[in-house]
C-alpha beads as a LAMMPS data file, in Angstrom:
LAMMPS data file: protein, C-alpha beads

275 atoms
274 bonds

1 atom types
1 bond types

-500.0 500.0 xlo xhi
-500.0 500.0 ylo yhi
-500.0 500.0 zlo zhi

Masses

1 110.0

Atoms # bond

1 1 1 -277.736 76.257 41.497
2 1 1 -279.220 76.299 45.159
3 1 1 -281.410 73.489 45.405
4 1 1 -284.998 74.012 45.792
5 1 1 -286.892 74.172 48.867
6 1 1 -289.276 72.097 50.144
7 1 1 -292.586 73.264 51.700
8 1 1 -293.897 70.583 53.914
9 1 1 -297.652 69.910 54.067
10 1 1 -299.529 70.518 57.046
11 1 1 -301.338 67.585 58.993
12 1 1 -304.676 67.221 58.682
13 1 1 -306.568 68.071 62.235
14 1 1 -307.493 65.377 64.147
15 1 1 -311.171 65.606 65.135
16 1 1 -312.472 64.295 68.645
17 1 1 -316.054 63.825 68.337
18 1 1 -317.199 66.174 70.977
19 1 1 -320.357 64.001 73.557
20 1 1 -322.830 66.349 74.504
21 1 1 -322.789 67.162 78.126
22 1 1 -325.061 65.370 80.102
23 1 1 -327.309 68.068 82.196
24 1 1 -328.255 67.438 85.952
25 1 1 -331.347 67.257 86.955
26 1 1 -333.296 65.518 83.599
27 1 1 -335.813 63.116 83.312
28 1 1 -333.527 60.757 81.423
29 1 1 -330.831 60.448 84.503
30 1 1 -331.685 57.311 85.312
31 1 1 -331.169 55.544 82.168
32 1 1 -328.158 52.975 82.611
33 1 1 -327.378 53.118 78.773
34 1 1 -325.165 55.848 77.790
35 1 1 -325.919 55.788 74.533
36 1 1 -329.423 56.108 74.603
37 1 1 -328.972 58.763 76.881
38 1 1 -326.785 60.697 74.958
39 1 1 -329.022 60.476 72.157
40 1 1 -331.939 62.221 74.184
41 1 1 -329.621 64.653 75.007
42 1 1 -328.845 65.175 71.239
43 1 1 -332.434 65.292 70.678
44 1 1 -333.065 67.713 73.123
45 1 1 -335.810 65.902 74.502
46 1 1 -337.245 67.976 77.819
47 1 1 -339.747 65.149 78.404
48 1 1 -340.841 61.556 77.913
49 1 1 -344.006 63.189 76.010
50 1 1 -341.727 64.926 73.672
51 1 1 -339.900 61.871 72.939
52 1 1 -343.157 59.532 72.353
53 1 1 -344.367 62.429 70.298
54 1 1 -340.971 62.350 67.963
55 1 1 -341.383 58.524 67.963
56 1 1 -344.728 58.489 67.117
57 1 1 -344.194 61.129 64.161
58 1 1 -341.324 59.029 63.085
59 1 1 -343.923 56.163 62.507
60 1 1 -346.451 58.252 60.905
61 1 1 -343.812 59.047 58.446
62 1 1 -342.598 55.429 58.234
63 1 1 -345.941 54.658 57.728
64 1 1 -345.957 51.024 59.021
65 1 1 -344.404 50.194 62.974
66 1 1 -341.175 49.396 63.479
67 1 1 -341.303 45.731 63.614
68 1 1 -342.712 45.682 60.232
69 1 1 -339.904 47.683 58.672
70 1 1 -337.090 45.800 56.698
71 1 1 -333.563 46.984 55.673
72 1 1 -333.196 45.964 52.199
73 1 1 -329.629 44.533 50.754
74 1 1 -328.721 45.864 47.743
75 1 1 -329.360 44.767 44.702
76 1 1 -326.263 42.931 43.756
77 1 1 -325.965 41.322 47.203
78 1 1 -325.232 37.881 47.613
79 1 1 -327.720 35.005 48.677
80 1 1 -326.550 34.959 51.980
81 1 1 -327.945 38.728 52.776
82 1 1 -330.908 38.330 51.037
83 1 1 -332.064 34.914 52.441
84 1 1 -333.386 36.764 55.894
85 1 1 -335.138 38.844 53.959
86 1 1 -336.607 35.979 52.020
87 1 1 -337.838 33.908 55.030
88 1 1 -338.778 37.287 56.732
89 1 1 -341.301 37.579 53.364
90 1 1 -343.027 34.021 53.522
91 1 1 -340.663 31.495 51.981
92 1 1 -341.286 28.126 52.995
93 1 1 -338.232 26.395 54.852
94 1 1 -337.826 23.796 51.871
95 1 1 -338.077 24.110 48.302
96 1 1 -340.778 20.484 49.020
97 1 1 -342.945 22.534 51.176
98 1 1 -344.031 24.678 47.680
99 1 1 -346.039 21.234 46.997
100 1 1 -346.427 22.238 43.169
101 1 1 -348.120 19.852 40.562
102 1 1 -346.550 18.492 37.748
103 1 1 -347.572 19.742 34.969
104 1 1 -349.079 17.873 31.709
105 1 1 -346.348 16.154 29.732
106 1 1 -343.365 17.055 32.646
107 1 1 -342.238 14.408 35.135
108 1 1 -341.443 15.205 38.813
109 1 1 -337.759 15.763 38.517
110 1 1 -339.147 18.600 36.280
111 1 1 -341.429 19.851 39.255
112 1 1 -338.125 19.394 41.690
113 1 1 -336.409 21.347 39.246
114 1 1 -338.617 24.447 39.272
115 1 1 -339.009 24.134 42.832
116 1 1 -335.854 24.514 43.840
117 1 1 -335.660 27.739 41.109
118 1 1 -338.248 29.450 43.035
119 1 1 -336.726 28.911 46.441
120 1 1 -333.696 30.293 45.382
121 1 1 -334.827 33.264 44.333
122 1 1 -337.055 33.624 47.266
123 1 1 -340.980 33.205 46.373
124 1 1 -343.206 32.586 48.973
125 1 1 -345.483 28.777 48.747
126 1 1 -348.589 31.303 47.322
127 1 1 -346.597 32.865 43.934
128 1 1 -344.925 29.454 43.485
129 1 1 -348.284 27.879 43.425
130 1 1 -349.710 30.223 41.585
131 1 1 -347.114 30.629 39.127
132 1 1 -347.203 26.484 38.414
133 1 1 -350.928 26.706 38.011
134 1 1 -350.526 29.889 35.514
135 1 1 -348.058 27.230 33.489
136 1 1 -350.375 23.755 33.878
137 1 1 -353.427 25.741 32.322
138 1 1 -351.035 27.572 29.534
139 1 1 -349.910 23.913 28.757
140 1 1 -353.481 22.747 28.502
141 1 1 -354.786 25.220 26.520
142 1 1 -351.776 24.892 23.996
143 1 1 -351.836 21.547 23.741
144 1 1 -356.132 21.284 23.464
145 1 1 -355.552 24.084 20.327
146 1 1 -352.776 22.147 18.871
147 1 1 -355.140 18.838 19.042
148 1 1 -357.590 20.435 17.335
149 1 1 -355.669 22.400 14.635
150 1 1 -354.547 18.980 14.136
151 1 1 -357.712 17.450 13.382
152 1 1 -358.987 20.098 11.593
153 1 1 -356.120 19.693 9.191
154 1 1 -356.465 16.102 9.081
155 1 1 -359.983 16.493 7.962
156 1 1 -358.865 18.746 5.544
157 1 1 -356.042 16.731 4.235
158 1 1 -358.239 13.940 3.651
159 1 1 -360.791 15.936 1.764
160 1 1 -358.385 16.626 -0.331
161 1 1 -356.865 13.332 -0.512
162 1 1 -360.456 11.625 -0.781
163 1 1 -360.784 13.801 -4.022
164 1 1 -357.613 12.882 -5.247
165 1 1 -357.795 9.207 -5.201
166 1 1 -361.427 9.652 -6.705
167 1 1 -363.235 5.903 -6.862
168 1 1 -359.521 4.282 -5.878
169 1 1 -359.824 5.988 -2.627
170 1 1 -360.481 2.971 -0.525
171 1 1 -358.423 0.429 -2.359
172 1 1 -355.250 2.426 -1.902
173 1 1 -356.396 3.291 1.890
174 1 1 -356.294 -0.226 2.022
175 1 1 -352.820 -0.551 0.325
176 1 1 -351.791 2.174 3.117
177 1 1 -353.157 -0.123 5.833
178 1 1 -351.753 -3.011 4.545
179 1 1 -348.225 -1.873 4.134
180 1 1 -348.349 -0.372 7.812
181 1 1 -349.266 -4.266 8.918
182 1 1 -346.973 -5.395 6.899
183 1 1 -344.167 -3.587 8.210
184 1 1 -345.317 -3.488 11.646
185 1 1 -346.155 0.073 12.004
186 1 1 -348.432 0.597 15.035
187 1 1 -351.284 3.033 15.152
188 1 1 -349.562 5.214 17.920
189 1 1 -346.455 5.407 15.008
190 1 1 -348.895 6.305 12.625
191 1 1 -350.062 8.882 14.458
192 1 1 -346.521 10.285 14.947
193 1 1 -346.053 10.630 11.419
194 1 1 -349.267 12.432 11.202
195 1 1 -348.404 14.830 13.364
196 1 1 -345.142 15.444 11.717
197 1 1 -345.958 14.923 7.929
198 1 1 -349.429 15.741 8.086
199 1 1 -352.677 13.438 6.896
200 1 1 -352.394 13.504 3.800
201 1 1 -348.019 13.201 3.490
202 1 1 -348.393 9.586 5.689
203 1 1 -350.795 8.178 3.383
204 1 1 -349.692 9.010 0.530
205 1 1 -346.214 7.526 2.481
206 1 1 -348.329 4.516 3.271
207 1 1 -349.435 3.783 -0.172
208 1 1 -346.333 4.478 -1.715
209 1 1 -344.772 1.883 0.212
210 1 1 -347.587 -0.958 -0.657
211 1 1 -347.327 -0.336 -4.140
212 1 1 -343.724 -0.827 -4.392
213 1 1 -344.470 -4.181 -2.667
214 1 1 -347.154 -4.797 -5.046
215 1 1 -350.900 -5.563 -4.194
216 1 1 -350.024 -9.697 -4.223
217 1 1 -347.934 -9.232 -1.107
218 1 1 -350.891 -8.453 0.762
219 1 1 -354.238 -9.754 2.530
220 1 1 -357.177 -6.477 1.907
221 1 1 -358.822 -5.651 5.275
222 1 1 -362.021 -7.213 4.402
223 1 1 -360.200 -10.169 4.083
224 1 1 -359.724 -10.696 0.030
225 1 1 -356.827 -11.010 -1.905
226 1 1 -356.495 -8.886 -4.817
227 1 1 -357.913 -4.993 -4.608
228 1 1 -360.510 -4.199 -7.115
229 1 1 -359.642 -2.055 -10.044
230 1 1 -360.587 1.477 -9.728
231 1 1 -358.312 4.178 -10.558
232 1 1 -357.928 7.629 -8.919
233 1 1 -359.049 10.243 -11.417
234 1 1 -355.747 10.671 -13.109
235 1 1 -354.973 7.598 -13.832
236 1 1 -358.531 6.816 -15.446
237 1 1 -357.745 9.813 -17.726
238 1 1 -354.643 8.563 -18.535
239 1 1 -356.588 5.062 -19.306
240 1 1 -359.333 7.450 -21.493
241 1 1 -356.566 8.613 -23.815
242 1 1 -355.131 5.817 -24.016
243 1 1 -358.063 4.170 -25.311
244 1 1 -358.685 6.949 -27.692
245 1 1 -355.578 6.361 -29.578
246 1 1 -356.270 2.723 -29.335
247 1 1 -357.836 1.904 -33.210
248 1 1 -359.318 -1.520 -32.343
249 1 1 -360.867 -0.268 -29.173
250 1 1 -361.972 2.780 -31.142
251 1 1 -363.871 0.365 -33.723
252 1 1 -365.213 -1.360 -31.277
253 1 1 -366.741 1.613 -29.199
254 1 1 -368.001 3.130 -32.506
255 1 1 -369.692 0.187 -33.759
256 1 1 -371.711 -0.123 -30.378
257 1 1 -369.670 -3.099 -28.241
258 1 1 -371.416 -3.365 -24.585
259 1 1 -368.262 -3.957 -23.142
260 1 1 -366.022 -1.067 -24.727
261 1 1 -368.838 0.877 -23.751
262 1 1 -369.020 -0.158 -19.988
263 1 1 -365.113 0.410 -19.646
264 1 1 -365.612 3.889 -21.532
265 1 1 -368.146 4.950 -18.931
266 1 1 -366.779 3.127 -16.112
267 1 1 -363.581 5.286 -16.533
268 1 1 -365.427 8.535 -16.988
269 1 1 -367.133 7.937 -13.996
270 1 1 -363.623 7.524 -12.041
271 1 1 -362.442 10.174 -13.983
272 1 1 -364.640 13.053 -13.441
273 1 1 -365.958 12.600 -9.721
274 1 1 -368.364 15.129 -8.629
275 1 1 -367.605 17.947 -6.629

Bonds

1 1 1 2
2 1 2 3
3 1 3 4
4 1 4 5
5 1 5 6
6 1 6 7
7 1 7 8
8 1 8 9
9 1 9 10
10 1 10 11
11 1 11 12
12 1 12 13
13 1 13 14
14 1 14 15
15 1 15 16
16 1 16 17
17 1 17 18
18 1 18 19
19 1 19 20
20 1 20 21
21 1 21 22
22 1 22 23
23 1 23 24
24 1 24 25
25 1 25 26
26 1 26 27
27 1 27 28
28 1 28 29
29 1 29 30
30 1 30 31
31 1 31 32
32 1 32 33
33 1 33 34
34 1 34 35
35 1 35 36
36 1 36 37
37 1 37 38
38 1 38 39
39 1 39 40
40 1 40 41
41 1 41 42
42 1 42 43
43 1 43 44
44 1 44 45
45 1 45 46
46 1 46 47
47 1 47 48
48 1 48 49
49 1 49 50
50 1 50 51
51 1 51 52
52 1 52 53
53 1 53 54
54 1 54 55
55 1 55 56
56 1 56 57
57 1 57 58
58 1 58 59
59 1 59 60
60 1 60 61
61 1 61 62
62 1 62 63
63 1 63 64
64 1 64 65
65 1 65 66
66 1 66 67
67 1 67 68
68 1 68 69
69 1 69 70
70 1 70 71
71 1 71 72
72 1 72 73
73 1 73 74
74 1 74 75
75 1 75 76
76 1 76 77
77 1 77 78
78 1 78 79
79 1 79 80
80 1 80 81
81 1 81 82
82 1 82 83
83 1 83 84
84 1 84 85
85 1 85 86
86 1 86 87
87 1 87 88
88 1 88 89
89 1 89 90
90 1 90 91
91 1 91 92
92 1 92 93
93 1 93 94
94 1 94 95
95 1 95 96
96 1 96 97
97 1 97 98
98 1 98 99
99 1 99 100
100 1 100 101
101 1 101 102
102 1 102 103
103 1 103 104
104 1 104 105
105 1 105 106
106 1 106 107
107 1 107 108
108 1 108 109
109 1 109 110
110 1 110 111
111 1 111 112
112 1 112 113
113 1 113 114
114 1 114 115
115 1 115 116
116 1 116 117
117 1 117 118
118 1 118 119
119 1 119 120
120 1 120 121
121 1 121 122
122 1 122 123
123 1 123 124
124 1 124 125
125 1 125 126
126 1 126 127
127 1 127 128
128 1 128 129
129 1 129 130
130 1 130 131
131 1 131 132
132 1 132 133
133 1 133 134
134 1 134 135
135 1 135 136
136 1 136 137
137 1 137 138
138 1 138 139
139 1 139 140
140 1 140 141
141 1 141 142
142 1 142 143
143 1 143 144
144 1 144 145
145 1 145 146
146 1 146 147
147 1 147 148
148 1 148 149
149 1 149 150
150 1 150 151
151 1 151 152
152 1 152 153
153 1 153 154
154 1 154 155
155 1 155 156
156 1 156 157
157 1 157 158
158 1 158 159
159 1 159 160
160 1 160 161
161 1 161 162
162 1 162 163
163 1 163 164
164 1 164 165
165 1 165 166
166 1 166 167
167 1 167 168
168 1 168 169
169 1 169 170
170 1 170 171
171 1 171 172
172 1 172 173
173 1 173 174
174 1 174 175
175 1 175 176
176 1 176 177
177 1 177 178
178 1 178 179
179 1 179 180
180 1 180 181
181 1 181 182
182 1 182 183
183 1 183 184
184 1 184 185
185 1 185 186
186 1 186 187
187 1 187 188
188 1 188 189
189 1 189 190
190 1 190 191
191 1 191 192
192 1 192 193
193 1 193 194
194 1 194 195
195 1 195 196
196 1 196 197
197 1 197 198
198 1 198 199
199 1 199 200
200 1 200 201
201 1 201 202
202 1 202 203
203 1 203 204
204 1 204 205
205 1 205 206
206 1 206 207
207 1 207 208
208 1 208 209
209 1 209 210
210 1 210 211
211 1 211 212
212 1 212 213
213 1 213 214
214 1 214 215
215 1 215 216
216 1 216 217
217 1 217 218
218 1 218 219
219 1 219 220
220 1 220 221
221 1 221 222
222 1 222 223
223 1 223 224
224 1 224 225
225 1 225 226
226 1 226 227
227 1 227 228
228 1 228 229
229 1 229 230
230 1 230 231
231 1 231 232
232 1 232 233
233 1 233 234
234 1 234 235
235 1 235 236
236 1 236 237
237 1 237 238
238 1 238 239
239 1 239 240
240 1 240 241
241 1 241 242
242 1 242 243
243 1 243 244
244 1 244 245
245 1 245 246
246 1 246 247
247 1 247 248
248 1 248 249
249 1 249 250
250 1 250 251
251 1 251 252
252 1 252 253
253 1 253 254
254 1 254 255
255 1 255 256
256 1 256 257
257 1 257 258
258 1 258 259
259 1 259 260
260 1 260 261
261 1 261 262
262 1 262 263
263 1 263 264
264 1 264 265
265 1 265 266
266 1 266 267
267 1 267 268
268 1 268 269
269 1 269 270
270 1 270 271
271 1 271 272
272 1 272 273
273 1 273 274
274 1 274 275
């Protein structure tokens, strides 16, 4: 079998870029730079006018001069092609010269931080500023509505605790006290735990803790020893049944005893507190 034959492929042309020939005579002889005078040969410029008028369209078209035009990197370009451009916008030298405040609750490592974020990706000093004064007054206003939604659910929570602890409301606010001096609990503590468990949660903490202790353990802010007997509202109920299935207390109630009848409407008084 003959063996098959081989067609070789042509070369590709070479190309020579063809320059325009030059024309005696022109108004553009005198320029010592070819290329530029090539090009108005290209253009086919017959006179200065015509080439002021093309340069003059050109900016019309532009619509800003040509010292106010800038070439653009792309968009994935790397820092070092976008930095001119940067600098060419209005960003400061240093990310210091931004001069931002800290804000409320940050520190000044935070405001170095951000700084140097914003130089980096190229803001000029008048969005950085305005950008960190955007954040301080976001950070104001949040934390001025979360002050109040905390008071206004402290008052709340001590409505409802107030009504809970009936007539024993300020000798177990007093057992709360007293355990927190007891234990060394600072106000600014207490306050943390407010803000965490709420109002009503810490006291009811507070308390908890005191009576475990037991009310001997402590001093009473006024100064006395022992807290006076009132009950919170359940536990004088509990006390009113009790006393109901009590016969000798019973007998003497019924049979008109001043002092079965003062503890009868001493505990219905701590008992049914009025709305």
């Amino acid at each position: 079998m003959a063996d098959p034959v081989v067609v070789p492929t042509p070369a590709a042309p070479i190309v020579t870029p063809v320059t325009p020939e030059v024309p005696a005579g022109q108004w553009y002889d005198s320029f010592t730079d070819a290329g530029v005078k090539t090009h108005a040969v290209t253009k086919q410029w017959a006179t200065p006018e015509d080439a002021v008028r093309s340069n003059l369209n050109l900016e019309k078209l532009i619509g800003v001069p040509q010292d106010q035009i800038l070439k653009l990197p792309k968009a994935d370009a790397d820092a070092a092609e976008w930095n001119p451009i940067y600098d060419r916008l209005g960003r400061p030298k240093t990310a210091e010269e931004y001069a931002l405040e800290t804000p409320t609750g940050a520190d000044a490592a935070y405001t170095a931080h951000v700084s140097k974020i914003m130089h980096e990706q190229g803001l000029t000093k008048k969005q950085a500023q305005a950008i960190a004064k955007g954040e301080s007054e976001y950070i104001a206003i949040a934390i001025a509505t979360q002050t109040e939604n905390s008071r206004l659910a402290a008052v709340t929570d001590k409505a409802a605790l107030d009504k809970e602890w009936g007539a024993a409301g300020e000798k177990n606010y007093q057992v709360a006290r007293a355990a927190a001096k007891t234990f060394g609990i600072t106000g600014d503590q207490i306050d943390d735990l407010q803000d965490s468990m709420g109002f009503k949660a810490t006291m009811l903490f507070l308390h908890n803790l005191g009576s475990k202790i037991g009310e001997d353990g402590f001093v009473s802010a006024s100064g006395g020893g022992a807290f006076n007997g009132a009950l919170t509202p359940a536990q004088a109920q509990q006390r009113i049944n009790a006393l109901k299935g009590d016969i000798a207390f019973r007998a003497k109630y019924l049979a008109g005893d001043s002092g079965a009848k003062k503890e009868m409407d001493d505990l219905h008084a701590m008992a049914y507190q009025p709305e």
